[in-house]
C-alpha positions as CSV (number, residue, x, y, z in Angstrom):
1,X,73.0,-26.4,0.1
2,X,70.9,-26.2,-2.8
3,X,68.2,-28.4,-1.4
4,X,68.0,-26.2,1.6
5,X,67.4,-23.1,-0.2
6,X,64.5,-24.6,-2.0
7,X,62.8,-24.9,1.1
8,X,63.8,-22.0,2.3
9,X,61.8,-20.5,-1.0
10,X,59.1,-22.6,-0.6
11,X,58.2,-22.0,3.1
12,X,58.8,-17.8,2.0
13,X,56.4,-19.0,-0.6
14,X,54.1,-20.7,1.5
15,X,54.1,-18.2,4.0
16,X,53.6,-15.5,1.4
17,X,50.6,-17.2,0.6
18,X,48.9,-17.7,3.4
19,X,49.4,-14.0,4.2
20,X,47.6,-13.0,1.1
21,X,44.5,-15.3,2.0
22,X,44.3,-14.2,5.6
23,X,44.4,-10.6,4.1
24,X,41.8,-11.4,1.5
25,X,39.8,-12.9,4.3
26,X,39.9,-9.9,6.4
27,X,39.3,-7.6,3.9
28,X,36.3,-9.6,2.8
29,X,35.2,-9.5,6.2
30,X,35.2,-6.2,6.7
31,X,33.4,-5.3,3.3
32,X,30.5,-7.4,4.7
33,X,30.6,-5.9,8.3
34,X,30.7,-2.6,6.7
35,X,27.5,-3.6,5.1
36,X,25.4,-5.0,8.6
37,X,24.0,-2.1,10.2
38,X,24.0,0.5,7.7
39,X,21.5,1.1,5.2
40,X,21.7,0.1,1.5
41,X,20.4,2.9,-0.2
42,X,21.3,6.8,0.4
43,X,19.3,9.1,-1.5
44,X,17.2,12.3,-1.3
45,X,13.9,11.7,-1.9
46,X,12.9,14.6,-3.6
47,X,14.8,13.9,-6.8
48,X,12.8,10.6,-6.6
49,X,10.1,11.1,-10.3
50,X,9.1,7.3,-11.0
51,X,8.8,4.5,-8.8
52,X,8.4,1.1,-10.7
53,X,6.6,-2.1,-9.0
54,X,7.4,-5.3,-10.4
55,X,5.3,-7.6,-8.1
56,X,6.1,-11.9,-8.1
57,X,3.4,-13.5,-10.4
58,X,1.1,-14.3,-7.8
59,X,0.3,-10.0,-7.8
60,X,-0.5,-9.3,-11.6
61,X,1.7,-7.2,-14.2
62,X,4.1,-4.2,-13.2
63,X,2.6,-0.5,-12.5
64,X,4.4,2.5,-11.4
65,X,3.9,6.0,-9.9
66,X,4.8,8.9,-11.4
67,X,5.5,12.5,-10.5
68,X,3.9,15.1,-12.0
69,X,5.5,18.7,-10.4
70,X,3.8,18.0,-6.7
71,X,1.6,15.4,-7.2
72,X,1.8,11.7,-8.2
73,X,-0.5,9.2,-10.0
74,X,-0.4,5.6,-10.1
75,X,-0.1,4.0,-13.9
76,X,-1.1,0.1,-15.0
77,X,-1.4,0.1,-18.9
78,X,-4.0,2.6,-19.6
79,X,-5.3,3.4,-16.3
80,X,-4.3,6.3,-14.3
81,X,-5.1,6.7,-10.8
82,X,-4.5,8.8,-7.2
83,X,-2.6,6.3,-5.2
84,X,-3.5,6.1,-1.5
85,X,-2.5,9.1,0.8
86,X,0.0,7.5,2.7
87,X,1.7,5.4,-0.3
88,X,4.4,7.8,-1.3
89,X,5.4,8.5,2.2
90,X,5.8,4.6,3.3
91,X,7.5,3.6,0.1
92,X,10.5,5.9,0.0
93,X,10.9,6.4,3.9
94,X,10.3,1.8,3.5
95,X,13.4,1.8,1.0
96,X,15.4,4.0,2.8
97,X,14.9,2.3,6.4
98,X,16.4,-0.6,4.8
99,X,19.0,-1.7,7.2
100,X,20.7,-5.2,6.7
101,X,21.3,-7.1,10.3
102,X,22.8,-9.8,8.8
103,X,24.1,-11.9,5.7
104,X,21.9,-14.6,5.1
105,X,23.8,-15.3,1.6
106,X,26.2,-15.0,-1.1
107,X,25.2,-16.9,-3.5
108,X,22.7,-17.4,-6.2
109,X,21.9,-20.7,-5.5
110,X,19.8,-18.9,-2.4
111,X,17.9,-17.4,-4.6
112,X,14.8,-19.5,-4.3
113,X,14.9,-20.6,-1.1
114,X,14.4,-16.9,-0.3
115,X,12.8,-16.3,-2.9
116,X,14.7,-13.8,-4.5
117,X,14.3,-14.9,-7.6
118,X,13.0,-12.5,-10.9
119,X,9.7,-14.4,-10.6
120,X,9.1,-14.5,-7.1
121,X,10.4,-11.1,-5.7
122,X,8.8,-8.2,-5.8
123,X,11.3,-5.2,-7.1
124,X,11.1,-1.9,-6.4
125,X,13.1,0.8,-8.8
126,X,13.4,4.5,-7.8
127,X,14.2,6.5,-10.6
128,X,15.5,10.4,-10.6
129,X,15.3,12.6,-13.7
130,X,15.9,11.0,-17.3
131,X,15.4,7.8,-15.8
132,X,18.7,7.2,-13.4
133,X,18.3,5.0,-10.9
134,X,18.2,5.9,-7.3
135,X,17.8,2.3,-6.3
136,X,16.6,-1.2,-7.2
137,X,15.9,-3.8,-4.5
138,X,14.5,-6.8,-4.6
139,X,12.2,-8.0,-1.6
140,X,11.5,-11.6,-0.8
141,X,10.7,-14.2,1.5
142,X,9.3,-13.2,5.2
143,X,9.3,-15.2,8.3
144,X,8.5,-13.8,11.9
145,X,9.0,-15.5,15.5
146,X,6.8,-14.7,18.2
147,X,8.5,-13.7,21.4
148,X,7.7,-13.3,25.1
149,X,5.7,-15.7,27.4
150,X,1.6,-15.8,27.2
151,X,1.9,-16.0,30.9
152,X,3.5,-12.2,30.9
153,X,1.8,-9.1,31.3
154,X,1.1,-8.2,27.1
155,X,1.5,-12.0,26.1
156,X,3.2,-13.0,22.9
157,X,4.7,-10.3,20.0
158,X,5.8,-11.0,16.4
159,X,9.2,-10.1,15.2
160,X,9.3,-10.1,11.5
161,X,12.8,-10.7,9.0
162,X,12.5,-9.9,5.4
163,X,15.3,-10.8,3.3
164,X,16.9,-8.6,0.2
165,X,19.0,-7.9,-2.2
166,X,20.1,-5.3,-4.4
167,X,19.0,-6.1,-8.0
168,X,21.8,-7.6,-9.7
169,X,23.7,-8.6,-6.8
170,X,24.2,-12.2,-5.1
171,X,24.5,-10.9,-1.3
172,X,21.6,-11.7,0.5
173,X,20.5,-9.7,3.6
174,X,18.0,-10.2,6.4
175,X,16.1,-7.4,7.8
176,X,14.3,-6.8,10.8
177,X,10.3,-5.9,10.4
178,X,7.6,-6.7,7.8
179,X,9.3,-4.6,4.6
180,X,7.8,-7.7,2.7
181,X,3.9,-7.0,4.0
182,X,4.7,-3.4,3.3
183,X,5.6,-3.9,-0.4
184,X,2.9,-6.7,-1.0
185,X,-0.1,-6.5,-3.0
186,X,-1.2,-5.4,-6.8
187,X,-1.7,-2.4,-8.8
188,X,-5.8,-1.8,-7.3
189,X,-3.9,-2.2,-3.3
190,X,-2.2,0.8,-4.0
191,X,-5.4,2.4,-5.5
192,X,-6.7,5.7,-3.4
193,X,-10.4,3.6,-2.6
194,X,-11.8,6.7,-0.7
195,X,-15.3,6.8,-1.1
196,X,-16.1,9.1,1.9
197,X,-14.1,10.8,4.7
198,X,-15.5,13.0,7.0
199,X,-16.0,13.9,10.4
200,X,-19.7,13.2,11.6
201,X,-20.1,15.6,14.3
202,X,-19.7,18.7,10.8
203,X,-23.0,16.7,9.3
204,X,-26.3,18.7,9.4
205,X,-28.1,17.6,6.4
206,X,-28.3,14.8,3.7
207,X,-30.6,14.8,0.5
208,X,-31.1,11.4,-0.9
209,X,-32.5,11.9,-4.7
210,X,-34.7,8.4,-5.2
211,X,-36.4,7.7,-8.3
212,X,-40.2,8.0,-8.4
213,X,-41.1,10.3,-5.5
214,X,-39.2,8.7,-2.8
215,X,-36.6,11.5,-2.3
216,X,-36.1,13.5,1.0
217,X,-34.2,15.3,3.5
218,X,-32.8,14.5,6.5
219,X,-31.7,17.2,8.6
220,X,-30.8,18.6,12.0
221,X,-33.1,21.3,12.9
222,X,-34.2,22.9,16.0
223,X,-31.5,20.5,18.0
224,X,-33.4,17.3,16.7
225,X,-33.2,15.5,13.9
226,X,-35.9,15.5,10.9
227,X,-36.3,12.6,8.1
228,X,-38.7,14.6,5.6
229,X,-41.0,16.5,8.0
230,X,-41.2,13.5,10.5
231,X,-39.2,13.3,13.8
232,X,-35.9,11.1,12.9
233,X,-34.7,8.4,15.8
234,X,-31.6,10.6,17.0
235,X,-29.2,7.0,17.0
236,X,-30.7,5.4,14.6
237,X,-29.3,8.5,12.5
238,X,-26.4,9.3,14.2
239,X,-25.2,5.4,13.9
240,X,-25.9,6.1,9.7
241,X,-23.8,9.1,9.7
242,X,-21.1,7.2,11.5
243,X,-20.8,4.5,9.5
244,X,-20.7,7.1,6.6
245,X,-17.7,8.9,7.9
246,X,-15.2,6.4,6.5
247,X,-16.1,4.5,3.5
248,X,-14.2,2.6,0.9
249,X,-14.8,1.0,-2.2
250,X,-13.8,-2.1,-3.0
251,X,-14.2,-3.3,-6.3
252,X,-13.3,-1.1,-9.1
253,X,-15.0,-0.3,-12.7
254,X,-12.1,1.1,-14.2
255,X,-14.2,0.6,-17.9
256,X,-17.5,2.0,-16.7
257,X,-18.4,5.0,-17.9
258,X,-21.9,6.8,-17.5
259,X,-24.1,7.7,-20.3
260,X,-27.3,8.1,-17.8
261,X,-27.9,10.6,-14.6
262,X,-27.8,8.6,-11.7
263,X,-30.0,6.8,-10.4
264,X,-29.8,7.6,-6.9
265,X,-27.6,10.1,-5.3
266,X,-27.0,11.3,-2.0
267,X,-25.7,14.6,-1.0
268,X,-23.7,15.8,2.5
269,X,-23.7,19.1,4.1
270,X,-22.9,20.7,7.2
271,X,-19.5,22.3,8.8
272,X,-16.5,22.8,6.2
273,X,-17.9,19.8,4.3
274,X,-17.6,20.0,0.2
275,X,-17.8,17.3,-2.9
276,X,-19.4,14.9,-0.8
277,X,-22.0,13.9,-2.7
278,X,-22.7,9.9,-3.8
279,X,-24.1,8.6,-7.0
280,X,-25.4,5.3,-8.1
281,X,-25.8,4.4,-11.7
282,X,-27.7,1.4,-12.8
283,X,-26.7,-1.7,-14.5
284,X,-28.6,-4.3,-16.6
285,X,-28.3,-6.9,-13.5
286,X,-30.5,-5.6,-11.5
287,X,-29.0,-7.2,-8.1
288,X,-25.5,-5.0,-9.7
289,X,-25.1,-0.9,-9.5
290,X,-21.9,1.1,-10.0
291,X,-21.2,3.6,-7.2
292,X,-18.9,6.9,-7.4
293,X,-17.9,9.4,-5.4
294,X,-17.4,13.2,-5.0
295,X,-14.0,13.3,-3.3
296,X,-12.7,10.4,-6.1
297,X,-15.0,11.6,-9.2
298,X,-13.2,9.4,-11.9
299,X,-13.3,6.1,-10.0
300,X,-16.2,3.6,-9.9
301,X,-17.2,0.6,-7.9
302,X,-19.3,-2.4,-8.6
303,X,-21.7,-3.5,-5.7
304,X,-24.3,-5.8,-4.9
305,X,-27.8,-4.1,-3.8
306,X,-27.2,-5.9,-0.6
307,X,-24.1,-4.7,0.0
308,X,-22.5,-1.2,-0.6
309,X,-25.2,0.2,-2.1
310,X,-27.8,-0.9,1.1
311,X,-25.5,0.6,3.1
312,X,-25.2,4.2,1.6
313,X,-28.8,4.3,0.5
314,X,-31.9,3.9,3.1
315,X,-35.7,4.5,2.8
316,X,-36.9,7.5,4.6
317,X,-38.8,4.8,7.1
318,X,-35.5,4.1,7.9
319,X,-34.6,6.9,10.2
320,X,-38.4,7.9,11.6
321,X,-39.2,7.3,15.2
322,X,-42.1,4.6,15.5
């Protein structure tokens, strides 16, 4: 009898047990289902003031934008910057999109193959007013799959996965697109490089000031176009304003400051045009020049005299007719 009721009490046990497992499974199951398909993060963007960029070593040291009443800068040790137009926008609307579609992992020791390690990730912290954090992800490892047949009409396309995780947090989660792409690069990627930005059909005049007495004018006048007093070659001119429209620099100068008028300077007008002037200042390598803008006063670029600086500044025999 008293045999009997011991296993009586151990099958309750037993069974008592493996409801408790199957319960912890399910509910474990459910707290990770909960998590596919719906974003990580939920936050309004407008209490957003700081956004801190620790890239993997291979992208330099941390830098961070900052909110300043409507307008936001870009910070690396003692260099302050505009950031690029669209950086804001893509960052918050990039960490907010985030949307896990599966769970690649739970534990740390996926870390590096995903690289989602502190060294190789790059992490991204939004922080709201006196510092409070918003959010902190870290972003790692990318792969992509191309899809389709090259025999089809459109060929091949690339789906990307990027894979996450919340800082401080072992779950691992893939995530359809290029998030990792989008949060690549160093503090200068992020850097507003606009040198000019215009549309060329507003252009009606351009003074280049040339050492020496190699200055002069070219101008639209009388439905042609002028270099000096000389007939310009009408493509010739318009090809030069074209390639004008949209320039960038590349390398910046963030030490360089001027103690010399320019050397050579170039100035736009026409249409609803203003600040777009060009200045060259030059170095003690002669092959070397630094080159600023009107639209970006405070930032300079390096160039080569066969490069940038050939492009932006042509000899008046440049535009006349033969």
């Amino acid at each position: 009898m008293s045999k009997r009721f011991d296993n009586k009490r151990l099958l309750f046990i037993l069974a008592g047990l493996v409801l408790v497992l199957i319960l912890t499974m399910v509910f474990k199951t459910n707290q990770q289902r909960s998590a596919i398909g719906s974003k990580l993060f939920d936050i309004d963007t407008a209490a957003v003031q700081k956004i801190v960029f620790i890239p993997g070593k291979t992208a330099g040291e941390s830098f961070e934008f900052v909110k300043d009443g409507s307008k936001w800068t870009i910070n690396q040790g003692n260099v302050t910057a505009k950031p690029k137009s669209n950086a804001i926008g893509n960052i918050l609307s990039g960490i907010l999109e985030i949307k896990p579609q599966s769970l690649a992992a739970v534990d740390r020791s996926a870390f590096q193959e995903y690289e989602l390690t502190d060294s190789l990730a790059t992490r991204v912290r939004l922080l709201g007013k006196n510092e409070k954090i918003l959010a902190d992800v870290m972003i790692g490892k990318f792969t992509y799959r191309q899809t389709g047949s090259p025999y089809q009409y459109g060929g091949n396309s690339i789906v990307g996965t990027s894979y996450v995780r919340i800082s401080g947090e072992n779950k691992i989660y893939a995530v359809d697109g290029f998030l990792t792409l989008t949060f690549s690069g160093a503090f200068n990627d992020w850097r507003d490089n606009s040198l000019l930005d215009f549309k060329k059909e507003d252009v009606t005049r351009i003074t280049f000031n040339y050492p020496a007495d190699s200055s002069f004018v070219l101008e639209f006048r009388n439905s042609a176009w002028f270099a000096g007093n000389h007939p310009a070659d009408s493509l010739i001119t318009l090809n030069y304003i074209n390639s004008l429209s949209n320039i960038r620099g590349e390398n910046f100068m963030d030490d360089f400051r001027p103690d010399t008028a320019p050397a050579y300077q170039l100035s736009i007008e026409g249409n609803n045009l203003t600040n777009l002037s060009v200045k060259c200042y030059n170095l003690e390598d002669q092959d070397e020049c630094v080159i600023t803008s009107g639209i970006n006063p405070e930032t300079y670029y390096k160039s080569k005299r066969e490069s940038l600086f050939k492009d932006l500044f042509k000899p008046v025999s440049y535009f006349r007719k033969p």
